[in-house]
Backbone of each chain as ProteinMPNN parsed JSONL, in Angstrom:
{"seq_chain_A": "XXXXXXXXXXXXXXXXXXXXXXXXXXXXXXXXXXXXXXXXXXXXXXXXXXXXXXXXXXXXXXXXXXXXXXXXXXXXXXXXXXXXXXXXXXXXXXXXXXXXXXXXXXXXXXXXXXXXXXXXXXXXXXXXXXXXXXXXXX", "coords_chain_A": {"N_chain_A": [[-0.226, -56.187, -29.084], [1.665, -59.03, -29.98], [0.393, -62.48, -30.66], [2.538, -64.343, -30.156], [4.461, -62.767, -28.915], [3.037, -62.565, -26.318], [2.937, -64.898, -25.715], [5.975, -64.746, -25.164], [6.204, -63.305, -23.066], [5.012, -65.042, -21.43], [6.818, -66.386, -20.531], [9.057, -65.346, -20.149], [8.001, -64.656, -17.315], [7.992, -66.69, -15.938], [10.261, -68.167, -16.345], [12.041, -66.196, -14.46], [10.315, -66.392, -11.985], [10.193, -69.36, -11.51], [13.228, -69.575, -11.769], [14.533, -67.49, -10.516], [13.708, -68.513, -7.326], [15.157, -70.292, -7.494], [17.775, -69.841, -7.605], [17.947, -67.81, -5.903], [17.625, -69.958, -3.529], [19.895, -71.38, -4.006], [22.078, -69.743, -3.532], [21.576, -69.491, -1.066], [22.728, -71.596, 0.415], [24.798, -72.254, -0.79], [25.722, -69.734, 0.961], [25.295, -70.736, 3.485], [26.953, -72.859, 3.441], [25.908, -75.557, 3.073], [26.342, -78.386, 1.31], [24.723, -80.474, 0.132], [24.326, -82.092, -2.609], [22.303, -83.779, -3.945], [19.679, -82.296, -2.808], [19.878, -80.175, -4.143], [19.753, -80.762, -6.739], [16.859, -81.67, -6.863], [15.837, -79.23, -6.638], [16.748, -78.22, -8.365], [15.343, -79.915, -10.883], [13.106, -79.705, -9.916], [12.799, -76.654, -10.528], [13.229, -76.975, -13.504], [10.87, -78.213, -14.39], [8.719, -76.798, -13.535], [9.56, -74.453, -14.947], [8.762, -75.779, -17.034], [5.838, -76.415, -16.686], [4.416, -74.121, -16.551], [4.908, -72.247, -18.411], [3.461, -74.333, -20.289], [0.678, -73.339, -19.403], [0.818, -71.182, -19.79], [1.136, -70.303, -22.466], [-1.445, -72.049, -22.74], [-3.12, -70.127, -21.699], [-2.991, -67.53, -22.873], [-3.365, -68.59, -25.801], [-6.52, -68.943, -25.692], [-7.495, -66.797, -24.619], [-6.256, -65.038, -26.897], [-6.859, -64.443, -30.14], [-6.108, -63.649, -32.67], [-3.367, -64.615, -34.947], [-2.541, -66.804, -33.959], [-1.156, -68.775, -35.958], [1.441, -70.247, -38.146], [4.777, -68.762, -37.715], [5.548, -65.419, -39.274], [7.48, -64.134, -42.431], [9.158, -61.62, -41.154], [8.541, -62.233, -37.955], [9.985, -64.918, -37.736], [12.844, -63.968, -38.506], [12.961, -61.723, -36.276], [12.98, -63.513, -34.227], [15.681, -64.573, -35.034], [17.393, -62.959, -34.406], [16.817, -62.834, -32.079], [17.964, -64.492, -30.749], [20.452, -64.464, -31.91], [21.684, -62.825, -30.367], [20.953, -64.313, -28.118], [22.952, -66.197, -28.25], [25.558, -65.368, -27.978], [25.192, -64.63, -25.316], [24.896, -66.99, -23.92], [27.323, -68.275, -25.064], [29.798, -66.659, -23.617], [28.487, -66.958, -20.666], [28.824, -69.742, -20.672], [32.043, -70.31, -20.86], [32.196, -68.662, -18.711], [31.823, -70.331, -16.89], [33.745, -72.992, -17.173], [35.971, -71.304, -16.525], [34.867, -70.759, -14.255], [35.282, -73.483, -13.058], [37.985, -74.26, -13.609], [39.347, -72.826, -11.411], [38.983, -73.956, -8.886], [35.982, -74.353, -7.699], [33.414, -75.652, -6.685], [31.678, -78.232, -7.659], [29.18, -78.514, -7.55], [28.761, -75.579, -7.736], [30.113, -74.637, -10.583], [28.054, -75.978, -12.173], [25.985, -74.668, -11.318], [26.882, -71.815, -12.385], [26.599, -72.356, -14.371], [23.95, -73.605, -15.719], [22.607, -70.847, -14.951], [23.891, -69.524, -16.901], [22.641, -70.198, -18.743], [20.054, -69.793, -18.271], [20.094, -66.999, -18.352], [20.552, -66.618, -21.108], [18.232, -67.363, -21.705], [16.619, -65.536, -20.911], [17.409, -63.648, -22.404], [16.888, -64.126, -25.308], [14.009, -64.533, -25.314], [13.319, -62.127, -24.633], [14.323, -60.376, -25.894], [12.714, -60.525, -28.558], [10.726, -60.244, -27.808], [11.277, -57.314, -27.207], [12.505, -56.315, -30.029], [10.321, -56.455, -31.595], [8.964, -53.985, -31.739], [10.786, -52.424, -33.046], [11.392, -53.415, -35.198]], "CA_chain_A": [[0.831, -57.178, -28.848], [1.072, -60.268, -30.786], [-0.093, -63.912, -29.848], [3.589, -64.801, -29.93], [5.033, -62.135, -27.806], [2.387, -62.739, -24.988], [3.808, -65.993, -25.121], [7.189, -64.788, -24.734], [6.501, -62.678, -21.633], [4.801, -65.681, -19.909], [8.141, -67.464, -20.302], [10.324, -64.473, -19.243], [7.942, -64.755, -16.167], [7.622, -68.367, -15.755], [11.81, -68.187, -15.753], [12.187, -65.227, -13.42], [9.778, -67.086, -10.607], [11.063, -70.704, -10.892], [14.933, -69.26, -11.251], [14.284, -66.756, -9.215], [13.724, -69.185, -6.461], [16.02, -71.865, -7.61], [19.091, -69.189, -7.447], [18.296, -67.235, -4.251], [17.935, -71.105, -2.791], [21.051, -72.434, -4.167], [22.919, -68.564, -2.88], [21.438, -69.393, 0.546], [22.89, -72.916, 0.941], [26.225, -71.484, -0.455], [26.289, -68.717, 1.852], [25.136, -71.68, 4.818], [27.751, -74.301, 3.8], [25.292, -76.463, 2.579], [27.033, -78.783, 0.191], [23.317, -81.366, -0.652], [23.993, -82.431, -4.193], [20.812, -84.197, -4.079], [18.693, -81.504, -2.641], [20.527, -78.703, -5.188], [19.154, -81.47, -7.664], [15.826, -81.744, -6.528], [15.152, -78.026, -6.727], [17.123, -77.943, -10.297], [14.699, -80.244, -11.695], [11.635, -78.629, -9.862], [12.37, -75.565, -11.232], [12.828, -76.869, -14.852], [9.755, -78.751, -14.743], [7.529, -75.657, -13.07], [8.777, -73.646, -16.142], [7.838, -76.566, -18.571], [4.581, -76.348, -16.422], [4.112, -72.66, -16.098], [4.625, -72.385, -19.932], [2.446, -74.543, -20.614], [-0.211, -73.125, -18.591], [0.572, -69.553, -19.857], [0.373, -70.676, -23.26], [-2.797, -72.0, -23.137], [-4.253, -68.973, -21.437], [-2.591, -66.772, -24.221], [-4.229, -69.026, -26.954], [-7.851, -68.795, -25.524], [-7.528, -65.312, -24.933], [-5.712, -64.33, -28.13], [-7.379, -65.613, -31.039], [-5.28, -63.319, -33.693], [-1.913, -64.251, -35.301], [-1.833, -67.915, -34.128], [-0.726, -69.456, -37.378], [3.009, -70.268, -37.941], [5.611, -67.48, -38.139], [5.928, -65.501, -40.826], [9.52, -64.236, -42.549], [9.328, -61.194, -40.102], [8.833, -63.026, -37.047], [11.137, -65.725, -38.405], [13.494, -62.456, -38.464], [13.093, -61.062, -34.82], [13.561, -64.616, -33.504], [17.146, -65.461, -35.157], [18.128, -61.588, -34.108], [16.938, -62.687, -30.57], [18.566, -66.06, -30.904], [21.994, -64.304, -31.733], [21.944, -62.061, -29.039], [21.573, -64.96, -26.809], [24.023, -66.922, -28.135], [26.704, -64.599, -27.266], [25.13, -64.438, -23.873], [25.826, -68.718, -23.796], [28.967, -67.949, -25.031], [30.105, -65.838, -22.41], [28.436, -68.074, -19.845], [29.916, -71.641, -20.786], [33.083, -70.052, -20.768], [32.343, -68.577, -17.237], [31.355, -71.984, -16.418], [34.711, -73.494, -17.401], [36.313, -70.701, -15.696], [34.889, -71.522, -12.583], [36.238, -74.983, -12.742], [39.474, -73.716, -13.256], [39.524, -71.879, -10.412], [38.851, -74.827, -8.45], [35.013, -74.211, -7.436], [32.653, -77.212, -6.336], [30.952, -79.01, -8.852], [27.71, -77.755, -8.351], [28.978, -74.11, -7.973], [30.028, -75.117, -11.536], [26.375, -76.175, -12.349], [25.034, -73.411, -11.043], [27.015, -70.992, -13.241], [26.415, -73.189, -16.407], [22.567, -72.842, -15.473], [22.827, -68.961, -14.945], [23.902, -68.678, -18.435], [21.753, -70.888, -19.883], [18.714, -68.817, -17.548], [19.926, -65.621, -18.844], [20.711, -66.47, -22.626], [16.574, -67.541, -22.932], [15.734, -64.392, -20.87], [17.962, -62.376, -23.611], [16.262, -64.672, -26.601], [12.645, -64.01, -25.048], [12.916, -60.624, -24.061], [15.017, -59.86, -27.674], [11.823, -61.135, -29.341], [9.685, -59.038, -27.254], [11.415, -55.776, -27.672], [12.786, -56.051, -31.329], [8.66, -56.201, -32.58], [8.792, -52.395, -31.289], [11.682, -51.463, -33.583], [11.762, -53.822, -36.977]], "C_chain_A": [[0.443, -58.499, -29.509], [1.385, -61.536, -29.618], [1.644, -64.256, -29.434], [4.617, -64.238, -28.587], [4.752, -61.82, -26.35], [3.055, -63.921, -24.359], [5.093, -66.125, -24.298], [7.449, -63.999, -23.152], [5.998, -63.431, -20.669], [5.883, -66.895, -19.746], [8.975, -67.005, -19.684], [9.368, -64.75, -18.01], [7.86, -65.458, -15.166], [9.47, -68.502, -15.24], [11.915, -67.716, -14.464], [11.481, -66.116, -12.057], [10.396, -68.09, -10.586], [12.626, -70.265, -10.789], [15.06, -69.109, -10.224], [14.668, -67.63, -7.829], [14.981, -69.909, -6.433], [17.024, -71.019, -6.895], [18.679, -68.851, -6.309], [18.722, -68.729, -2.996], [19.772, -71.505, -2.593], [22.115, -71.614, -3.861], [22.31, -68.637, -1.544], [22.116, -70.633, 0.699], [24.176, -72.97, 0.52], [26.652, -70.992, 0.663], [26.015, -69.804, 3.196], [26.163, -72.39, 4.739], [27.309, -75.24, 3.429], [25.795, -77.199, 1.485], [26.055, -80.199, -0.383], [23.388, -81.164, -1.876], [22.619, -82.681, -4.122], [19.428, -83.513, -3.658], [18.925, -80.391, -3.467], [19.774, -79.657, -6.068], [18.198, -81.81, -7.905], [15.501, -80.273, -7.296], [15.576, -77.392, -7.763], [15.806, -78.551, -10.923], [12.782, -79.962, -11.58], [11.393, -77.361, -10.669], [12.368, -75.783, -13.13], [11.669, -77.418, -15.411], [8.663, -77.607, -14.208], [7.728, -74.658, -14.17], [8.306, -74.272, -16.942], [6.306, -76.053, -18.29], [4.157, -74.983, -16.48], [3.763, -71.82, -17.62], [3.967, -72.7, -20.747], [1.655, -74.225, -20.482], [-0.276, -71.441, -19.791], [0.182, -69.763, -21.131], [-0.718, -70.782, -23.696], [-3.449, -71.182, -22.647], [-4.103, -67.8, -23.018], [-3.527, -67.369, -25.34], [-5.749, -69.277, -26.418], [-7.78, -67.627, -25.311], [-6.988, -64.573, -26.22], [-6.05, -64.994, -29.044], [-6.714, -65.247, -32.313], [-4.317, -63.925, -33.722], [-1.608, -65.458, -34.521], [-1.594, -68.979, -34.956], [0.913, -70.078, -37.337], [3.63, -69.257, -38.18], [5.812, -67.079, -39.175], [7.247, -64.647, -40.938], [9.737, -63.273, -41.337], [9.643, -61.598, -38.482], [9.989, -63.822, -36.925], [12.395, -64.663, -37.602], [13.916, -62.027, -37.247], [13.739, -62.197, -34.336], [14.838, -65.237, -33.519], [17.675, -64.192, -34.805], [17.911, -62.058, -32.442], [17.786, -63.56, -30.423], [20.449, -65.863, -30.723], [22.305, -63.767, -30.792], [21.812, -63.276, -27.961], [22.756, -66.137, -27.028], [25.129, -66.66, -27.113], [26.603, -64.516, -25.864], [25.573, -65.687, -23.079], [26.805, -68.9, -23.424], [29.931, -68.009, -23.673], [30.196, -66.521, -21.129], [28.695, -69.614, -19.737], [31.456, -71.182, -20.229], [33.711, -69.363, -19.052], [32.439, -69.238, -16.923], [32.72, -72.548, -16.445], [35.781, -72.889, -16.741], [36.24, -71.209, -14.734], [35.534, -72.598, -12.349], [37.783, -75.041, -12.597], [39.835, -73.249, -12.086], [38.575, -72.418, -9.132], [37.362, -74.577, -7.47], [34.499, -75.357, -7.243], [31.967, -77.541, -7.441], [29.807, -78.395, -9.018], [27.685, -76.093, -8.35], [29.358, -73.654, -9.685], [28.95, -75.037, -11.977], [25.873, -75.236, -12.351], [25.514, -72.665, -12.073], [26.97, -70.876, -14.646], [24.666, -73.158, -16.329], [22.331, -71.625, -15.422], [22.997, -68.871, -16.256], [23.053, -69.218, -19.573], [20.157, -70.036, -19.37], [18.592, -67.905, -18.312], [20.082, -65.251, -20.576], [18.862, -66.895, -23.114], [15.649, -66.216, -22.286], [16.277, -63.596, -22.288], [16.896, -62.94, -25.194], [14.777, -64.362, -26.722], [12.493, -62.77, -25.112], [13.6, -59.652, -25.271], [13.528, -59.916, -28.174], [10.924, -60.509, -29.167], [10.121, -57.623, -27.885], [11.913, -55.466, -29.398], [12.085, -55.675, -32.353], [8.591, -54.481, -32.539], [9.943, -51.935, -32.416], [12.211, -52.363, -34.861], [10.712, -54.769, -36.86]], "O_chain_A": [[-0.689, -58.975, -29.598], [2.013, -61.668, -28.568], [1.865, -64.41, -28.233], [5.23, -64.848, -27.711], [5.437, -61.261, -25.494], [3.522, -64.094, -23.233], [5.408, -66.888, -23.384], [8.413, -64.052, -22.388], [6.123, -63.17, -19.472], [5.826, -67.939, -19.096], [9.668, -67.593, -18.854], [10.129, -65.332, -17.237], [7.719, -65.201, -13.971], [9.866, -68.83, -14.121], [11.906, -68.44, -13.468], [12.246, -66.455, -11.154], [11.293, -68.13, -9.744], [13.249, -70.586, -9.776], [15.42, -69.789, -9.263], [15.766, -67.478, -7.293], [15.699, -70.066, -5.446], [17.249, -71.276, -5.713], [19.027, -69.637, -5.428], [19.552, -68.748, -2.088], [20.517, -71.759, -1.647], [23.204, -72.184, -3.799], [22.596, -67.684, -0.818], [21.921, -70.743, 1.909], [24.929, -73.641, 1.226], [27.587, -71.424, 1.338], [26.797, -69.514, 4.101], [26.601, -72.762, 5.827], [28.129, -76.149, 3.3], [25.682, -76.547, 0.447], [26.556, -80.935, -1.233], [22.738, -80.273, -2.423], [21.808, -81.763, -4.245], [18.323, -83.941, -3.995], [18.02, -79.556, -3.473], [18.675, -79.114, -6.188], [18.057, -82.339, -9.008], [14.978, -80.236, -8.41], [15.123, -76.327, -8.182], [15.103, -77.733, -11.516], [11.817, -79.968, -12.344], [10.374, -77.006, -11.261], [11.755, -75.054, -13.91], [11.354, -77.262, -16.591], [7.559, -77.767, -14.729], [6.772, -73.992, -14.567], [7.472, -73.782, -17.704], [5.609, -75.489, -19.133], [2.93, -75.034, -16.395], [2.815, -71.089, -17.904], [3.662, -72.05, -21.747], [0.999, -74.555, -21.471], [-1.239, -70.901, -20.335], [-1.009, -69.533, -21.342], [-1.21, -70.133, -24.619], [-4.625, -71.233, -23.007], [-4.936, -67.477, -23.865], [-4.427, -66.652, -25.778], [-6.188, -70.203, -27.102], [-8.234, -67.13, -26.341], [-7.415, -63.442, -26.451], [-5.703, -66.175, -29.057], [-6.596, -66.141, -33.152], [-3.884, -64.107, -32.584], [-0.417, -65.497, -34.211], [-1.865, -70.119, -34.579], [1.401, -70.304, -36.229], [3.065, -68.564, -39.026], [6.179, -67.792, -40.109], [7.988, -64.42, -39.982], [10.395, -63.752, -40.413], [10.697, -61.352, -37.895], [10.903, -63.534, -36.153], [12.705, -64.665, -36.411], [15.123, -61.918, -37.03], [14.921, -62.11, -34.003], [15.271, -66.041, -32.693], [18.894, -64.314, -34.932], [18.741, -61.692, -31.609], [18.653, -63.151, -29.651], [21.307, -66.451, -30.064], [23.307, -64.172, -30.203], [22.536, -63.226, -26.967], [23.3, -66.792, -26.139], [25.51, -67.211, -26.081], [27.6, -64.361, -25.157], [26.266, -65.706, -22.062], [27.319, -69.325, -22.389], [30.497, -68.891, -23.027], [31.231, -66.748, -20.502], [28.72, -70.375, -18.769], [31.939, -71.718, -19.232], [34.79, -69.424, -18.463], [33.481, -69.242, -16.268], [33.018, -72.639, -15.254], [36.639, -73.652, -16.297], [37.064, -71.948, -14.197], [36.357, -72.667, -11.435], [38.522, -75.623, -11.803], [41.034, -73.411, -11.861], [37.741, -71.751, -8.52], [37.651, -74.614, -6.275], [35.18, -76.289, -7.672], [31.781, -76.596, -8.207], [29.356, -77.874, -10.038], [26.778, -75.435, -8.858], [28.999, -72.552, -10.101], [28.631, -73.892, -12.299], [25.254, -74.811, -13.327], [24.694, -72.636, -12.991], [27.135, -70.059, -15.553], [24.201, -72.435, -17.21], [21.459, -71.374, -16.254], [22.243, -68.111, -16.864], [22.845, -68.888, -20.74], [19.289, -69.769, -20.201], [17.571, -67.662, -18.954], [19.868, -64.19, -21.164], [18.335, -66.817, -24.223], [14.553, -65.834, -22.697], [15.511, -63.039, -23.074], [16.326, -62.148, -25.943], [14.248, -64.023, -27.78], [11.505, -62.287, -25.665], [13.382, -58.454, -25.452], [13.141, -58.751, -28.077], [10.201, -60.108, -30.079], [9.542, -56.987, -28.766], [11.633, -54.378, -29.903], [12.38, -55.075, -33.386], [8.086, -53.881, -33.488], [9.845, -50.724, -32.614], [13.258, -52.093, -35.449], [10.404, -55.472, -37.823]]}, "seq_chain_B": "XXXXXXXXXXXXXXXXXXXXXXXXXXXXXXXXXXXXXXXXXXXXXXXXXXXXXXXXXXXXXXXXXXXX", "coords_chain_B": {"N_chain_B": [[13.768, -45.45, -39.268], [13.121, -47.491, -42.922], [15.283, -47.339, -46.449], [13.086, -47.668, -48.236], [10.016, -46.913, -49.279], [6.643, -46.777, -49.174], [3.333, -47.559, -50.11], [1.696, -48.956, -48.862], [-0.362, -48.481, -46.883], [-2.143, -45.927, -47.897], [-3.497, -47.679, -50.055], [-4.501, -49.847, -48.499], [-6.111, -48.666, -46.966], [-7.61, -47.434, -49.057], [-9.423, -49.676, -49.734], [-11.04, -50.045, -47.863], [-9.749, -51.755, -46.069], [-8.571, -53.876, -43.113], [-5.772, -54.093, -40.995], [-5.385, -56.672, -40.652], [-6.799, -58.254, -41.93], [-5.764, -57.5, -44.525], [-3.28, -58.435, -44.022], [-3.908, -61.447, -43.185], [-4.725, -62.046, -45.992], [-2.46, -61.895, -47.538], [-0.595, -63.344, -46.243], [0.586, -62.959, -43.771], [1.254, -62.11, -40.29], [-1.092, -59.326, -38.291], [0.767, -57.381, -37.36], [2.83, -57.307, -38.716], [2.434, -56.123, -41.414], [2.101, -53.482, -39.845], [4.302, -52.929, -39.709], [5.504, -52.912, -41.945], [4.301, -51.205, -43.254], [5.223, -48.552, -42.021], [7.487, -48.315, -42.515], [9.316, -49.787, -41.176], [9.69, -52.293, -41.059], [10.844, -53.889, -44.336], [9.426, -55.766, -46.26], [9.815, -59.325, -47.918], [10.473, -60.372, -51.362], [8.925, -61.939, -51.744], [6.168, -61.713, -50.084], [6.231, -59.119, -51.064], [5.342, -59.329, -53.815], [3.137, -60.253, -53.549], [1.647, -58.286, -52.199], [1.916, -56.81, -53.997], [0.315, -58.206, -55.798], [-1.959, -58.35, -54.36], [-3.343, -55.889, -54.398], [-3.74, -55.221, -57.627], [-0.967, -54.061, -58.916], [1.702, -53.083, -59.692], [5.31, -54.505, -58.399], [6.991, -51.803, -58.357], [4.96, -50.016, -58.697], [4.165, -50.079, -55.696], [6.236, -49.636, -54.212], [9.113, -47.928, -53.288], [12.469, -46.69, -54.068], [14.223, -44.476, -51.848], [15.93, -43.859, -50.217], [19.699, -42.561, -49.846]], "CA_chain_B": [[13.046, -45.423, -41.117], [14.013, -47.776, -43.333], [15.347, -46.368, -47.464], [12.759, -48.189, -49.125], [8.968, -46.127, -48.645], [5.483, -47.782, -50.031], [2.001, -47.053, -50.365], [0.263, -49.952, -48.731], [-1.319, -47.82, -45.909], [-3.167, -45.663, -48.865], [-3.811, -48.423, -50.9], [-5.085, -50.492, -48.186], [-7.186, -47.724, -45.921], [-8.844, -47.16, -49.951], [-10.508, -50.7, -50.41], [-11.479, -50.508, -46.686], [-9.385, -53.285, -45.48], [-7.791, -53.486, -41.956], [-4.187, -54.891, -40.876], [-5.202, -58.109, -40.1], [-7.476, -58.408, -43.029], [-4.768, -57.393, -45.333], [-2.323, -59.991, -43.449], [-4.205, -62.717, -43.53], [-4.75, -61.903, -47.243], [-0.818, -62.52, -47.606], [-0.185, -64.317, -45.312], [1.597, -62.394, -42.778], [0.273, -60.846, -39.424], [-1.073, -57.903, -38.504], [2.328, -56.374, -36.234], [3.864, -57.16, -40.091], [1.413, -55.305, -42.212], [1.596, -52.328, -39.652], [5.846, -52.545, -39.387], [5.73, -52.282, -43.252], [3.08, -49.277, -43.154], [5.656, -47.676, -40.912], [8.669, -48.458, -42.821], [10.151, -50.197, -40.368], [10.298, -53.685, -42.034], [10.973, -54.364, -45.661], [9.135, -57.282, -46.938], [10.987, -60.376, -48.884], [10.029, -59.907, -52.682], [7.786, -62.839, -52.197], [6.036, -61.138, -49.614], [6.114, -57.89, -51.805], [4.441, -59.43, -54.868], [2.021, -61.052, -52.633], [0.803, -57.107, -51.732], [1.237, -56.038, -55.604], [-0.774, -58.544, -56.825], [-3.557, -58.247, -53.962], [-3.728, -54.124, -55.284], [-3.788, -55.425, -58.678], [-0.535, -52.953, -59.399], [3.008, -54.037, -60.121], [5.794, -53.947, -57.373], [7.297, -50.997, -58.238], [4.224, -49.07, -58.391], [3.978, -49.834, -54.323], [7.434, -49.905, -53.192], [10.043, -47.052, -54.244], [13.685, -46.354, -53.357], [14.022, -43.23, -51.252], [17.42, -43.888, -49.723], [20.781, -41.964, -51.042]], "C_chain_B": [[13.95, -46.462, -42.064], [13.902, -47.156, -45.013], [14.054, -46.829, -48.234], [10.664, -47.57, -48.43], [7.857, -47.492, -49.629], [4.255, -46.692, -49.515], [0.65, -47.574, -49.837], [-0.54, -49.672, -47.533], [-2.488, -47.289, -47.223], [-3.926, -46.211, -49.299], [-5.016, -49.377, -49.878], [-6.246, -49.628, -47.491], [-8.368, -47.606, -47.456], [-9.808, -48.036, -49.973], [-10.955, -50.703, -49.182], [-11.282, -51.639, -45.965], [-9.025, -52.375, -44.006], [-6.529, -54.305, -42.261], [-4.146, -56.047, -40.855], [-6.195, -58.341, -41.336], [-6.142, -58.63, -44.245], [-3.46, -58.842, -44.954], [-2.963, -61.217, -43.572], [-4.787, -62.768, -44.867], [-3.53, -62.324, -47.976], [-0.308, -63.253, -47.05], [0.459, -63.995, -44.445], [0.875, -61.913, -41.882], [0.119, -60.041, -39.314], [-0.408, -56.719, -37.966], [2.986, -56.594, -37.876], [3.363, -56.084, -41.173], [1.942, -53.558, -41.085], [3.578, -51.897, -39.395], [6.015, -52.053, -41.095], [5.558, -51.277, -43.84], [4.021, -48.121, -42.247], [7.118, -47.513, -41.283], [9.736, -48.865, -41.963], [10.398, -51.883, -40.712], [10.283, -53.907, -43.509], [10.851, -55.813, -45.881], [9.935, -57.77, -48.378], [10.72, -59.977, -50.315], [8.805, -60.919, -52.737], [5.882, -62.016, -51.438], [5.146, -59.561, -50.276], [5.503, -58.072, -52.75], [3.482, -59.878, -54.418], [0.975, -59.745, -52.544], [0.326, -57.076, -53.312], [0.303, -56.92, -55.818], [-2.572, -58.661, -56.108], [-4.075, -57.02, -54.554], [-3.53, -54.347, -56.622], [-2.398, -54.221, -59.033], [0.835, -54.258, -59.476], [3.941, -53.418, -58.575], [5.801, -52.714, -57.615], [5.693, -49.381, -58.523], [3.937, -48.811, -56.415], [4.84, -49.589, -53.788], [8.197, -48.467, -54.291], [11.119, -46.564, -53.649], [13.389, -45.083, -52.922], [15.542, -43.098, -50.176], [18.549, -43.017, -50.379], [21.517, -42.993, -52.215]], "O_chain_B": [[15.179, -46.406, -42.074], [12.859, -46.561, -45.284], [13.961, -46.075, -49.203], [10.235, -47.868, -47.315], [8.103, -48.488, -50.31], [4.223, -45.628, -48.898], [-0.533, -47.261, -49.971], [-1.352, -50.51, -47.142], [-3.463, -47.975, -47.529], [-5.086, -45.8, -49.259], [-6.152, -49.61, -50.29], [-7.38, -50.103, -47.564], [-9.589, -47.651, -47.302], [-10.965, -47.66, -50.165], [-11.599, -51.751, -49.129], [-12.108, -52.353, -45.397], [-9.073, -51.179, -43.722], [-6.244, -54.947, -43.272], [-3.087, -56.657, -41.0], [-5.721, -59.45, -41.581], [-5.724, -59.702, -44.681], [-3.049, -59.815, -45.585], [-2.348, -62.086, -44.191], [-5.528, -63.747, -44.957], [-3.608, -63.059, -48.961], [0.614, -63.911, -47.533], [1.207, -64.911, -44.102], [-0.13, -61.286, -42.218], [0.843, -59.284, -39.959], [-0.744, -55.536, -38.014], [3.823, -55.724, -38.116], [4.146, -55.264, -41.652], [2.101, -52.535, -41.752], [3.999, -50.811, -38.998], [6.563, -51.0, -41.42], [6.219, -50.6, -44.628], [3.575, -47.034, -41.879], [7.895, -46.805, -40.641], [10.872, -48.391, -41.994], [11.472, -52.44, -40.484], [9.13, -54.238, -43.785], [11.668, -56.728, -45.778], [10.401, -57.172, -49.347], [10.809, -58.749, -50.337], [7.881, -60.817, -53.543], [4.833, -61.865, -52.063], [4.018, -59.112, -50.069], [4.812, -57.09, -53.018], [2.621, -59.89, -55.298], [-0.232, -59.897, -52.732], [-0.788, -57.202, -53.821], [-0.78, -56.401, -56.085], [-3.674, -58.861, -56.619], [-5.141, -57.036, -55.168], [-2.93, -53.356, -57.04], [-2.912, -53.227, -59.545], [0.932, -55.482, -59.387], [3.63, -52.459, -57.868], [4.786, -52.122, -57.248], [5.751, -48.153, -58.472], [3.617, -47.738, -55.904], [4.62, -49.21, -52.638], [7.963, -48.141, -55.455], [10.896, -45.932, -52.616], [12.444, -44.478, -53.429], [15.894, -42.103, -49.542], [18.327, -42.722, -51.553], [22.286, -42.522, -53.053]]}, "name": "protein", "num_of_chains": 2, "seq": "XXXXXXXXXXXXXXXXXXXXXXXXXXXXXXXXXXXXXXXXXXXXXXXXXXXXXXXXXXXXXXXXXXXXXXXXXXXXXXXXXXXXXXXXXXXXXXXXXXXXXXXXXXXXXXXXXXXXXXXXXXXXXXXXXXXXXXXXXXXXXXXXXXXXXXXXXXXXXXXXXXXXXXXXXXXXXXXXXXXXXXXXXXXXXXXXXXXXXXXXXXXXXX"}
């Protein structure tokens, strides 16, 4: 496995735990009634700063343990990454447009939020986890 | 598979290189070197003269259509 794609699985797992959390939180305080902008906002910007941090962290374990193949990308790589890139566009896509949906369809603001986060969650799992599996098959 | 076959497993297993030897000889890593050996990526032409001219040969002695 290359230096790059270690990277990319300690981001898919760095997501998955801080999301993880964020969403089951912010689907328990739905399902309660809970309507705390400012505590939904708290535990938005915890979780995007625990993956900055978590990323970072994994990172640098990856680059002291992996000493191959950390250089800059070459055209291949390059390659996998705008094939993962498109695949998550479309996944964006999809989810902005949910997002705008929801609003239509007169949802709360941060129920809104939330579903414009969800697609932005799941378009860098699709871009990570593209990047991962695409090395296996070009 | 992709149509376009090569030689640079042979070529490279003869001088006793490895993948990552050979890659960082071109400049590419060694998951690129072993997708090319497998015909599963087709390197750029820059890439491709980069191999010929480490095997002293010309492209088309390493690379050769094989597609319909």
């Amino acid at each position: 496995m290359s230096f790059r794609q270690k990277i990319a699985l300690t981001s898919i797992a760095a997501l998955l735990l801080m999301y993880g959390w964020y969403f089951a939180e912010a689907w328990r305080a739905h399902e309660a009634g809970e309507v705390g902008v400012a505590a939904s906002l708290g535990r938005a910007v915890l979780a995007v700063t625990g993956v900055a941090a978590l990323q970072a962290i994994g990172a640098t374990l990856v680059a002291i343990f992996s000493r191959q193949d950390r250089g800059p990308m070459d055209e291949r790589e390059r390659l996998l990454s705008a094939r993962a890139q498109q695949g998550a566009y479309w996944v964006l896509l999809t989810g902005a447009l949910a997002a705008a949906a929801s609003g239509f369809l007169r949802l709360s603001a941060l129920d809104v939020a939330n579903v414009a986060l969800l697609a932005v969650v799941l378009a860098e799992l699709v871009r990570y986890g593209g990047y991962v599996l695409l090395h296996g098959v070009a | 598979m992709l149509p376009i076959a090569n030689d640079v497993r042979e070529r490279r297993e003869a001088r006793g290189l490895s993948q990552s030897e050979l890659g960082a000889a071109i400049g590419v890593t060694r998951q690129t070197v072993a997708a090319i050996e497998r015909r599963l990526y087709s390197p750029s032409l820059e890439v491709a003269f980069r191999l010929a001219r480490h095997f002293g040969c010309g492209i088309d002695d390493l690379f050769r259509w094989e597609g319909g």
